[in-house]
C-alpha positions as CSV (number, residue, x, y, z in Angstrom):
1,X,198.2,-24.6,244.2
2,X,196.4,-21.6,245.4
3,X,193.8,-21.9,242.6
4,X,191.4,-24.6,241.1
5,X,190.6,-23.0,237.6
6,X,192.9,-21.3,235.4
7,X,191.9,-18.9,232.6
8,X,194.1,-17.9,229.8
9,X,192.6,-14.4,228.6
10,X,190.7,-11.7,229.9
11,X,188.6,-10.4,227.9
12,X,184.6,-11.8,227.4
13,X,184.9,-15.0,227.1
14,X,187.7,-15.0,229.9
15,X,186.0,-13.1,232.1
16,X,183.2,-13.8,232.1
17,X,184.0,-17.7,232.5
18,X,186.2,-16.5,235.7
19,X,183.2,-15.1,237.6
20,X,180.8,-17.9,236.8
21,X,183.4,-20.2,238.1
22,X,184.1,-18.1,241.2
23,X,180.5,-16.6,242.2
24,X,178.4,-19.8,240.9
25,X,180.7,-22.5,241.9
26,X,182.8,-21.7,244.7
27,X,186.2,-22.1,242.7
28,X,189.7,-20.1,242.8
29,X,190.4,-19.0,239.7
30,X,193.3,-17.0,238.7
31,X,193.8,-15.0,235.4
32,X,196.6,-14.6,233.5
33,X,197.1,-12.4,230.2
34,X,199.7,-11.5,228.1
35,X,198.8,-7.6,227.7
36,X,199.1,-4.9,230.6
37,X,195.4,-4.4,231.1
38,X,191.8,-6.4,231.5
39,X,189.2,-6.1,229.1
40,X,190.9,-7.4,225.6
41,X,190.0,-5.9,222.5
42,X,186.8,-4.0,224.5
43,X,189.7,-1.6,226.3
44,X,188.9,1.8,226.6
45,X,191.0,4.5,228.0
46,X,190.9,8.3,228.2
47,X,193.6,9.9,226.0
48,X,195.8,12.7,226.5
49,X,193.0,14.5,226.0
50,X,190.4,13.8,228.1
51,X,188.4,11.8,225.3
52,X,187.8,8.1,225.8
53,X,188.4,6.3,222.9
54,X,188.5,2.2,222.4
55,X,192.2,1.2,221.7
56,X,191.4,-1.6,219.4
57,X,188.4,-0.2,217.2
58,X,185.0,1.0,218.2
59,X,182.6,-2.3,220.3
60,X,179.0,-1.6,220.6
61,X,176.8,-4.0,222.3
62,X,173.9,-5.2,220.6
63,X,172.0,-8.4,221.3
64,X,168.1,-10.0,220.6
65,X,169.7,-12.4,223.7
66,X,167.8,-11.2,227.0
67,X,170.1,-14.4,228.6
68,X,173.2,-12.8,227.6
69,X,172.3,-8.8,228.4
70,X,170.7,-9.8,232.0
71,X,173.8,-11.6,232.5
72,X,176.3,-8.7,232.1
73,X,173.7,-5.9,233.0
74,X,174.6,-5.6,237.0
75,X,178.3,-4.8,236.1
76,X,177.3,-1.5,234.7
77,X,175.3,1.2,234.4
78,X,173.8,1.8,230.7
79,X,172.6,4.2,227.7
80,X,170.8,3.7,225.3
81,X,172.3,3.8,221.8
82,X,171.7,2.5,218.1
83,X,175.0,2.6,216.3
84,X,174.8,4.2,212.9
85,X,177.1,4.4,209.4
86,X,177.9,6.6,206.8
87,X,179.9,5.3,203.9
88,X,180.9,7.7,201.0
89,X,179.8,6.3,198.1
90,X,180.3,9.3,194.9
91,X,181.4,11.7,197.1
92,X,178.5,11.4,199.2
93,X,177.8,10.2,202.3
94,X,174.5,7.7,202.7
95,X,173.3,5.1,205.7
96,X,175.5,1.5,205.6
97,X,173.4,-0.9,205.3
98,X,172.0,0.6,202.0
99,X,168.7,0.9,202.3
100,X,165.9,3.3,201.1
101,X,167.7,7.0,202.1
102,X,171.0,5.8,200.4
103,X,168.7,4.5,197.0
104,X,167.6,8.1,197.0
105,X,170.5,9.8,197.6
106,X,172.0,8.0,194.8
107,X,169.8,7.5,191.7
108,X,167.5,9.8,190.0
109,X,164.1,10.8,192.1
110,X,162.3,8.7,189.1
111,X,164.6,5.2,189.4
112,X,164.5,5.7,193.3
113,X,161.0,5.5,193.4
114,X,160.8,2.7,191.0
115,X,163.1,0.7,193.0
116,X,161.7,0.9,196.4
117,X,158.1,-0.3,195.3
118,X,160.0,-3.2,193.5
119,X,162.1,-4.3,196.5
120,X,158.7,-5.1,198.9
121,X,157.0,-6.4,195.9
122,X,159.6,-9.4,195.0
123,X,160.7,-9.9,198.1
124,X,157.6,-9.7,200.4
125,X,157.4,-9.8,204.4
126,X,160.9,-9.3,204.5
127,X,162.8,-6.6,206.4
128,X,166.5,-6.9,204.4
129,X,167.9,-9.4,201.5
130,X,171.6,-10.1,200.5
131,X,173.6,-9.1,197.7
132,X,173.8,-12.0,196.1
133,X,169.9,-12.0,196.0
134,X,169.9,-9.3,194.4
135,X,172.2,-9.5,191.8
136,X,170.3,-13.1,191.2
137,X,166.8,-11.4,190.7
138,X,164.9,-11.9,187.8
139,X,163.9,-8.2,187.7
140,X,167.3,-6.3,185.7
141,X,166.7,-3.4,187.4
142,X,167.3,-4.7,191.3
143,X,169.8,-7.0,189.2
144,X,171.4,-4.2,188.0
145,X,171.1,-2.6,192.1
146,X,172.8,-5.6,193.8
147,X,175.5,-5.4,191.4
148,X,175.6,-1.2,192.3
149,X,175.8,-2.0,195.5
150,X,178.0,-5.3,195.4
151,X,180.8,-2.8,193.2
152,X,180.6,0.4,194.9
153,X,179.5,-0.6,198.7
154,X,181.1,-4.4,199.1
155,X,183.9,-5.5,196.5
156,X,186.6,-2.5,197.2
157,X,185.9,-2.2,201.1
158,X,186.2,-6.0,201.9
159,X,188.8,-6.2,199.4
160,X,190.8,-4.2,201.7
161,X,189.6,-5.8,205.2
162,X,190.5,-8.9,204.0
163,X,193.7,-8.3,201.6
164,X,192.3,-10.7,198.8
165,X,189.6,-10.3,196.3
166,X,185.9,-10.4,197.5
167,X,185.0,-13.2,195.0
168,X,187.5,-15.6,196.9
169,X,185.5,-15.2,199.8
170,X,183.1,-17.3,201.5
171,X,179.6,-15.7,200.7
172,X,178.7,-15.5,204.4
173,X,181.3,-12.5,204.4
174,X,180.0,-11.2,201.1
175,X,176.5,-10.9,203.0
176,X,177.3,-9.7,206.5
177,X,175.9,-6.3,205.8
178,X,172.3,-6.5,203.7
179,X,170.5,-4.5,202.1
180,X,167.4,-2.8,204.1
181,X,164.2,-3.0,202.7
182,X,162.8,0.4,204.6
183,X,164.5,3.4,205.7
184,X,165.7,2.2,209.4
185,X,169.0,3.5,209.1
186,X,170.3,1.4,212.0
187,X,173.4,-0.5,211.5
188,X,172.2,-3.4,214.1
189,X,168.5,-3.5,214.1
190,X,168.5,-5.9,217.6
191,X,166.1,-5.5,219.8
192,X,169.1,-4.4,223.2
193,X,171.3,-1.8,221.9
194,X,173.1,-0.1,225.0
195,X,176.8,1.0,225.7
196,X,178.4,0.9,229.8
197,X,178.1,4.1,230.9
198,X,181.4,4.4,232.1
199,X,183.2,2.2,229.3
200,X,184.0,-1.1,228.9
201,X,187.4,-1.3,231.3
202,X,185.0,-0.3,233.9
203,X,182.4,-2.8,233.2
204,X,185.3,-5.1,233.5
205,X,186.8,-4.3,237.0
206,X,183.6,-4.6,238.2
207,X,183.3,-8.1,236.4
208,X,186.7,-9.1,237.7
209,X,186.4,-8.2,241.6
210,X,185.1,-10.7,242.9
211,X,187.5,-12.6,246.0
212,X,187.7,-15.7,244.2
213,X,189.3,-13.7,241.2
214,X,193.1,-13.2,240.9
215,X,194.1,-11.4,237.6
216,X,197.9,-11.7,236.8
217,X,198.4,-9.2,233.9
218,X,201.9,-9.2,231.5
219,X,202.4,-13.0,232.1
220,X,202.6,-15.6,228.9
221,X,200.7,-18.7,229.9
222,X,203.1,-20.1,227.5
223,X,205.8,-19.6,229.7
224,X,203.9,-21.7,233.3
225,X,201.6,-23.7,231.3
226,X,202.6,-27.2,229.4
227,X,200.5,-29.3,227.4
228,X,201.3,-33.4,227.3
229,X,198.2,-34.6,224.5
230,X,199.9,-38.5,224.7
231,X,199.7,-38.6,228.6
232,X,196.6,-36.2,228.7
233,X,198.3,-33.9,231.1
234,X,198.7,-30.7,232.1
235,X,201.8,-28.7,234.1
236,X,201.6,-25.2,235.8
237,X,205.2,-24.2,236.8
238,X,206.4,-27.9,236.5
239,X,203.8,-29.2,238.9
240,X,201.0,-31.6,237.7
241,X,197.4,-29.2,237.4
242,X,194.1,-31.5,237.2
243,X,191.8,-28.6,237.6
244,X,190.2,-26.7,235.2
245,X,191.6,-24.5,232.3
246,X,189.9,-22.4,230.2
247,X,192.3,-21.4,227.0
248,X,191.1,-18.4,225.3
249,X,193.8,-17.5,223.2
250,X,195.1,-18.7,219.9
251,X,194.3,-22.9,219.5
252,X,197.6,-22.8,217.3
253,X,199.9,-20.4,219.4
254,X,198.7,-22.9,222.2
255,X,200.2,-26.1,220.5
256,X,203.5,-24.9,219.2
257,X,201.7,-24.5,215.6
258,X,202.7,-28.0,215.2
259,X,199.7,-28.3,212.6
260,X,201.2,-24.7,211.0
261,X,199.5,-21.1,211.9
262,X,195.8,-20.8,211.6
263,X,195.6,-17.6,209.2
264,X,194.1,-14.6,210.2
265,X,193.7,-10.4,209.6
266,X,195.0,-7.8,212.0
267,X,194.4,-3.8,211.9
268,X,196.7,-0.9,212.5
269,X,194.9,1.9,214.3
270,X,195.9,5.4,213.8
271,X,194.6,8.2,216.3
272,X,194.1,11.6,215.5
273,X,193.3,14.8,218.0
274,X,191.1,17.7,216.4
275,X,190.6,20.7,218.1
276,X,187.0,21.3,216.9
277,X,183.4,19.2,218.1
278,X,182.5,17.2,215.9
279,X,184.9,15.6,212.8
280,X,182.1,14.1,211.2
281,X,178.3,13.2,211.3
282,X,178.1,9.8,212.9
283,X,180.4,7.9,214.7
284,X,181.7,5.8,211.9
285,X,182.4,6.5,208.4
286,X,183.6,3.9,205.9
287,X,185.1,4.9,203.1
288,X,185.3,1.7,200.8
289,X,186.4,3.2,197.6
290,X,188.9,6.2,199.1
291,X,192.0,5.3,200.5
292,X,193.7,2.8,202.3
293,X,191.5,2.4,205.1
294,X,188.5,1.4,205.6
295,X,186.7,3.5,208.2
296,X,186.8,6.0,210.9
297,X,185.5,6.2,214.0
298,X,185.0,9.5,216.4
299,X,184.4,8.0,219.9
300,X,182.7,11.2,221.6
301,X,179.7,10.1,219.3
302,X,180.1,6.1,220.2
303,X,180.2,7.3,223.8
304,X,178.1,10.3,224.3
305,X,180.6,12.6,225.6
306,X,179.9,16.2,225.8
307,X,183.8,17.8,225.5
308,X,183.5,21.3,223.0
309,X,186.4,22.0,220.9
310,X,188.0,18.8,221.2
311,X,187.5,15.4,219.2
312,X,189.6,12.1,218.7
313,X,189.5,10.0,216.0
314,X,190.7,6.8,215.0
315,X,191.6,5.9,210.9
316,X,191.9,1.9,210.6
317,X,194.1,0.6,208.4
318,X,193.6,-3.3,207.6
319,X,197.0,-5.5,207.9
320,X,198.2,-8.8,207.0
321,X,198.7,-10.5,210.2
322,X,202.2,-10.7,211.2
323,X,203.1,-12.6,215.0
324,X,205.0,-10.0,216.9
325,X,204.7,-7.0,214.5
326,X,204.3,-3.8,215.9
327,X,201.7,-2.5,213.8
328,X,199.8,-6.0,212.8
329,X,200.9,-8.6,215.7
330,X,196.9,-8.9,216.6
331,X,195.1,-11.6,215.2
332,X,191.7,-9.5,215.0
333,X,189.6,-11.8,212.5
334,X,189.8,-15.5,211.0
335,X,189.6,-16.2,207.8
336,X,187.0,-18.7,207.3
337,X,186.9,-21.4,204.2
338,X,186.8,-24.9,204.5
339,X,190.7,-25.5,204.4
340,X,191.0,-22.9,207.8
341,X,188.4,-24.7,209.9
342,X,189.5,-28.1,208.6
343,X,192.9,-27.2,210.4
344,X,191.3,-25.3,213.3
345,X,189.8,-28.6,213.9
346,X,192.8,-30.2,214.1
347,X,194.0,-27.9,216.9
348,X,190.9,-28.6,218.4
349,X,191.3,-32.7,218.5
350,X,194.4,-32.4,220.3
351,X,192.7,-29.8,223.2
352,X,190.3,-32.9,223.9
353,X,192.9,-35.5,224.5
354,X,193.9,-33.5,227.4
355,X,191.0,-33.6,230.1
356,X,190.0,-30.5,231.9
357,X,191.4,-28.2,229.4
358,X,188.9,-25.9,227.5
359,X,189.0,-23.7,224.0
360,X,186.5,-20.5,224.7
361,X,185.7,-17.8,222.7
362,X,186.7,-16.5,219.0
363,X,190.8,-17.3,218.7
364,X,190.5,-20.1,220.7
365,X,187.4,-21.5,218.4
366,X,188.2,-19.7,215.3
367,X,185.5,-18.0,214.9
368,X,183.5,-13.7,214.1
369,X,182.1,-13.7,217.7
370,X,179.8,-10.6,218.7
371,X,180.2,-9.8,222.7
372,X,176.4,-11.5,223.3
373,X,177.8,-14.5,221.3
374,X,180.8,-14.3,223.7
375,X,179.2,-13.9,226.4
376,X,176.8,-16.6,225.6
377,X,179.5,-19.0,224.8
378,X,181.0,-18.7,228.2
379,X,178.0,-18.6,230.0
380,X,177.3,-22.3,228.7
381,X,181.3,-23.5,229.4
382,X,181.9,-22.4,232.4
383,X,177.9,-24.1,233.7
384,X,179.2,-27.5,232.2
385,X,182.5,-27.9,233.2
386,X,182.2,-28.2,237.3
387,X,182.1,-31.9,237.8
């Protein structure tokens, strides 16, 4: 065969296991996704407006991980950029994470005041708490805040992202987004916050182009790759392949579901063309009370582009996922409790019985994977998997 290493999936955790296999080790690897572009769910495109807007929902990259940013720096040139996010709570609109602007936005000068000397004061040396310490504190008036801000800021929104009622929900979701203990309005307060200067398809090609790298885009793996878990074999096009692959897709799209489908959420994005500068403050509202989405993003503001009279933006809409649906057929996020992961690790088992074949990244390990995480994982794959 004309390659050593195959990679199902190109976009981090693909990729970025394709160069380290071709620049650090010497090996052919060759590519092969299902879409019609690189760069997964970090693809970027100008519209038919000039505007470039991320096709699958806004990515920033933000890290504390020097490892994972020095890795991917060279591929691009960078700005600077700390995300930040509105969410209208009572018809107003105050920094996501709640922290000490949104307190006084929202209650009386006299309660505000009381509240933020409190917060420091029973939780000392700390920068943010959770919900759930909140509404478990001893004091009934930050009680009685984590329970505002569980009912107005948490319940409804993640309600709709997920399509089932927050309480059912492991508390690790519940808690994703804290509660600040200062005013840092930040959404991500990590250390590296920048964004590719030219987008993130561009940060991919450069990725990608390398002459060990051959990217075959529109191709099913499913359809050239077959799995034997008794014999512990693997077949490209019929022929016996004993080199490496690195799966990055679904773990139970790649064994014929024979354990059932892994569950998960999708998204339907709907994109909107304003002729005016600016649609709203920041880059990204959510709007967990109103409507049936959940947020919406203007990209000029993600991406720093300077284009008067003209604006994109981009209303998401959470789905059930639905394999091969038009407007949900994405698996965007997996829903984690014990039963999921139990069968995840199923689908997992059976990848092991076959040697040289490798799960990478979040469908593939089931998992909420940031880009650093990504890139992290892949780093550490692709380094132990040469023999």
């Amino acid at each position: 065969m004309e390659f050593d290493a195959l990679v199902v999936g190109c976009g981090f955790s693909g990729a970025v296991c394709a160069r380290v296999l071709a620049e650090e080790y010497g090996l052919r690897v060759r590519i092969l996704d299902k879409r019609s572009h690189i760069a997964g769910n970090m693809y970027d495109e100008k519209d038919e407006h000039g505007i470039l807007v991320h096709r699958y929902g806004p990515h920033i990259f933000h890290t504390n991980s020097e490892e994972a940013f020095s890795y991917i720096k060279p591929f691009s040139d960078w700005f600077f950029y700390e995300h930040r996010v509105l969410g209208r709570i009572r018809d107003k609109l105050v920094p996501i994470p709640f922290n000490f602007k949104s307190i006084d936005t929202l209650f009386p000068a006299e309660k505000a005041e009381s509240l933020k000397a409190k917060l420091p004061a029973v939780f000392p040396g700390r920068e943010k708490v959770t919900v759930s310490e909140l509404v478990a504190a001893s004091d009934a008036e930050l009680a009685e805040l984590g329970r505002f801000v569980f009912d107005y800021v948490f319940k409804n929104y993640t309600a709709k992202q997920w399509g089932t009622p927050v309480e059912t929900l492991d508390s690790g979701v519940i808690n994703r987004v804290p509660v600040v203990l200062s005013y840092d309005d930040r959404y991500f307060q990590d250390a590296i916050q920048m964004t590719p200067k030219d987008g993130f398809t561009a940060l991919f090609e450069n990725l990608l182009d390398h002459p060990n790298i051959s990217v075959a885009l529109g191709c099913d793996a499913k359809l050239h790759l077959s799995l034997d878990t008794e014999a512990g074999t693997m077949q490209f096009d019929g022929r016996p392949f004993e080199g490496i692959c690195i799966y990055t897709g679904p773990a139970d799209e790649l064994f014929d579901f024979v354990y059932g489908p892994l569950p998960y959420r999708s998204l339907h994005m709907v994109f909107e063309h304003h002729d005016k500068t600016s649609f709203q403050p920041v880059s990204v509202v959510n709007y967990p009370n109103d409507g049936d989405f959940t947020r919406i993003t203007e990209f000029k503001k993600l991406t720093a582009q300077k284009k008067t009279g003209s604006t994109t933006v981009m209303y998401e809409y959470p789905r059930a996922y639905v394999r091969g649906s038009a407007e949900a057929g994405i698996p965007y996020y997996a829903i984690l409790n014990q039963k999921n992961r139990e069968l995840h690790a199923k689908y997992a088992a059976l990848a092991e019985k076959i040697p040289g074949l490798h799960l990478c990244g979040r469908l593939a390990d089931y998992a909420y994977y940031n880009m650093d995480a990504a890139i992290l994982a892949a780093l550490r794959l692709a380094r132990s998997v040469v023999k």
